[in-house]
C-alpha positions as CSV (number, residue, x, y, z in Angstrom):
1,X,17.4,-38.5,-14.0
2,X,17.9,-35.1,-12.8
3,X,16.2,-33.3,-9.7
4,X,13.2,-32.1,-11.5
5,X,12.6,-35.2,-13.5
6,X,12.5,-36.7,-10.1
7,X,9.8,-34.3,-8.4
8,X,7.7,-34.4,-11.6
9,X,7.6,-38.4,-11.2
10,X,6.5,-37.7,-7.4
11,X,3.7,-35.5,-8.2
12,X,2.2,-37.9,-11.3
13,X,2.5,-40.7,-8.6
14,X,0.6,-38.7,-6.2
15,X,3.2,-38.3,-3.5
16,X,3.9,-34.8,-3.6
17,X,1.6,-32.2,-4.3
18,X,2.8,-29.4,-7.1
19,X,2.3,-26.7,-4.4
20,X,5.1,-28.8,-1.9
21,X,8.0,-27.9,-4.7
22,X,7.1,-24.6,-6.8
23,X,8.8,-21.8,-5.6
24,X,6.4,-19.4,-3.5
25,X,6.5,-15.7,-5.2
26,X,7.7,-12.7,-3.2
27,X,4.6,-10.5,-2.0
28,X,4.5,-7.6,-4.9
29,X,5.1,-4.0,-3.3
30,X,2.4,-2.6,-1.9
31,X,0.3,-2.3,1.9
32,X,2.6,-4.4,3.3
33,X,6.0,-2.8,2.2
34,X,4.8,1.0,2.8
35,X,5.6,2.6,5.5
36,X,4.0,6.0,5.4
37,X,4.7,9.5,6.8
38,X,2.1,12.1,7.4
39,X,2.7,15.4,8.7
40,X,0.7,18.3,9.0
41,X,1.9,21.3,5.7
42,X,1.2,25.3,5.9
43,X,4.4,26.0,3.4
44,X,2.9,27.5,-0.1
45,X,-0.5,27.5,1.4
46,X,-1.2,31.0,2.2
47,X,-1.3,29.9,6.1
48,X,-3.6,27.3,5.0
49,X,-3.3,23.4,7.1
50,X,-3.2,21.1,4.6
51,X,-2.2,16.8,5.9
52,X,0.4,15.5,4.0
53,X,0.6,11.3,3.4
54,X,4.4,10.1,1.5
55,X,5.9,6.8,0.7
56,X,4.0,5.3,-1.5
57,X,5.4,2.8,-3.6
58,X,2.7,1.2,-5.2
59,X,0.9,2.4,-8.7
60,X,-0.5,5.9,-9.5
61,X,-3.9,4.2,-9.7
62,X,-3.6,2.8,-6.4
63,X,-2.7,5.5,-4.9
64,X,-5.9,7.7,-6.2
65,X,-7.7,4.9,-5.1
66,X,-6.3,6.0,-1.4
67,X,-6.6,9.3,-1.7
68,X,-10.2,8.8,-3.2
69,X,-11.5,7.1,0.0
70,X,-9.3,9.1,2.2
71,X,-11.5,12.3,1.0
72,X,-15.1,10.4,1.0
73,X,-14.6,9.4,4.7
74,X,-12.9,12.7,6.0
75,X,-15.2,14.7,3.8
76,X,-12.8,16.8,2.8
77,X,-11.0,18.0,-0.2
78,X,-7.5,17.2,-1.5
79,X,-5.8,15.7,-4.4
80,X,-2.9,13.0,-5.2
81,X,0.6,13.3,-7.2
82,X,3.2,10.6,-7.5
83,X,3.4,8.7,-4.6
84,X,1.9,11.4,-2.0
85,X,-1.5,12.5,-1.2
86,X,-3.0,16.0,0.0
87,X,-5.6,16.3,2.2
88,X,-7.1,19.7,3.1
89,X,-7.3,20.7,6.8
90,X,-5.2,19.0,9.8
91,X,-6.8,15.5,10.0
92,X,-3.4,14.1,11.3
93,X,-5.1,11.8,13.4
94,X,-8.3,10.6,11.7
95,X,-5.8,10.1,8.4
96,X,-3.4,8.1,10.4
97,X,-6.4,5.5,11.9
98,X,-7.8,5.0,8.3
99,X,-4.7,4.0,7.0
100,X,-4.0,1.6,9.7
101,X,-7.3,0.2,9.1
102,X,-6.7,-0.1,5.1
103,X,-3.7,-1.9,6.5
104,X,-0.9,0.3,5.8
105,X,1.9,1.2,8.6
106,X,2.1,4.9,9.5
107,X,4.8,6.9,11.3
């Protein structure tokens, strides 16, 4: 009788529950594992402040979801590529509180 044999008898006899022995998975990349960097960008602009958010490394999707409550709450304009977000105007500061609130970490 081998290990597994042995744990599966345990849980039919009721002395083990199946959640004491499976393997718990990793937490899937995402809120947790981001750490972002905004910064204020004029480069390309025409002299134009635009906020800049980086590191992403969830999905596309999720990140347009980001930038699409990012722009309803500033009520501003901006748009989302890859793993970054635009957001028109300098908003360093209100951009860095909302995503500390969505539960990212910001530098």
């Amino acid at each position: 009788m081998d290990w597994k044999d042995l744990l599966a008898s345990k849980v039919e006899d009721g002395t083990l529950s199946r959640e004491e022995f499976v393997p718990q998975q990793e937490p899937s990349a995402g809120k947790a594992a981001d750490i972002l960097h905004v910064s204020i960008d004029r480069k390309g602009r025409k002299g134009k402040t635009a906020t800049l958010i980086e590191g992403f490394t969830c999905s596309e999707e999720e990140v347009q979801e980001v930038a699409a409550a990012l722009k309803t709450r500033l009520g501003t304009g901006g748009s989302s590529r890859g793993s970054e977000i635009l957001i028109q105007g300098d908003a360093l500061e209100k951009v860095k509180r909302l995503l500390v609130t969505m539960g990212y970490r910001v530098k």
